[in-house]
C-alpha positions in Angstrom: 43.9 -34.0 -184.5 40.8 -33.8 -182.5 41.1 -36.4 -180.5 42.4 -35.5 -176.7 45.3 -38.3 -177.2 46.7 -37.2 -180.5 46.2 -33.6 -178.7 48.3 -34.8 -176.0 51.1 -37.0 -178.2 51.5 -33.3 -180.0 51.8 -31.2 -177.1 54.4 -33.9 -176.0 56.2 -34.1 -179.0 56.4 -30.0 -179.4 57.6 -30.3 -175.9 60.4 -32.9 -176.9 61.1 -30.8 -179.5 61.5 -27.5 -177.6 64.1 -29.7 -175.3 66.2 -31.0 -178.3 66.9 -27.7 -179.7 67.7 -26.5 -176.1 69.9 -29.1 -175.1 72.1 -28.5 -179.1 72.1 -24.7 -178.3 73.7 -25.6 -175.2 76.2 -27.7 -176.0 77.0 -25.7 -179.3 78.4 -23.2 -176.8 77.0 -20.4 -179.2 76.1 -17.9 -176.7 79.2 -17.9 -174.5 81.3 -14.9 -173.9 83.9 -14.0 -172.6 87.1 -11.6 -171.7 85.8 -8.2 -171.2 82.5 -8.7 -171.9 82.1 -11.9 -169.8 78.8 -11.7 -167.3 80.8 -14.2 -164.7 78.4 -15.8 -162.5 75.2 -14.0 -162.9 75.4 -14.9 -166.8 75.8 -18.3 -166.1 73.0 -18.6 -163.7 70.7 -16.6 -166.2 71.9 -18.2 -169.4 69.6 -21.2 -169.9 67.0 -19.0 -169.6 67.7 -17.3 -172.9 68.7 -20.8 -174.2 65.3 -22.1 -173.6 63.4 -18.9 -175.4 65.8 -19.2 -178.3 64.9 -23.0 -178.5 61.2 -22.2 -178.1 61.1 -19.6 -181.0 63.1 -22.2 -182.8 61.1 -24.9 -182.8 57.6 -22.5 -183.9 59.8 -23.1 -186.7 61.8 -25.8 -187.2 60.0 -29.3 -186.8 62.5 -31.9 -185.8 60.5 -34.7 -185.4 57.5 -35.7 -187.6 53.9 -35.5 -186.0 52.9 -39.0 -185.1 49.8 -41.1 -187.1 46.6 -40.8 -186.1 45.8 -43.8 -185.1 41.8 -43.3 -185.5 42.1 -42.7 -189.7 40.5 -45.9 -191.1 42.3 -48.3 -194.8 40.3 -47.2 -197.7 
């Protein structure tokens, strides 16, 4: 994509992406602990954080949603 919109329709769409995964990791409640090793209040406050970075690494490689058309390619 050369064009600045398709630029900008990707950079959303990696964006949307980045939110997805963050939002699943959060609710998937993968990352709590608790008991002993339990961070109380400071882990919660800290947590999304990590969340987010896990979510960004994740979606380098996992593409959830397809990249839109270009809307500038012409019928042969």
């Amino acid at each position: 994509m050369t064009n600045p919109t398709g630029r900008a329709a990707a950079a959303a769409n990696a964006q949307l992406n980045r939110l997805f995964i963050s939002q699943m990791l959060q609710f998937s409640r993968a990352f709590e602990t608790r008991g002993l090793f339990g961070g109380g209040a400071g882990e919660a406050q800290f947590a999304s954080f990590l969340r987010d970075e896990y979510a960004n690494r994740l979606a380098d490689t996992v593409v959830l949603l397809p990249t839109p058309p270009s809307r500038t390619t012409r019928a042969p």
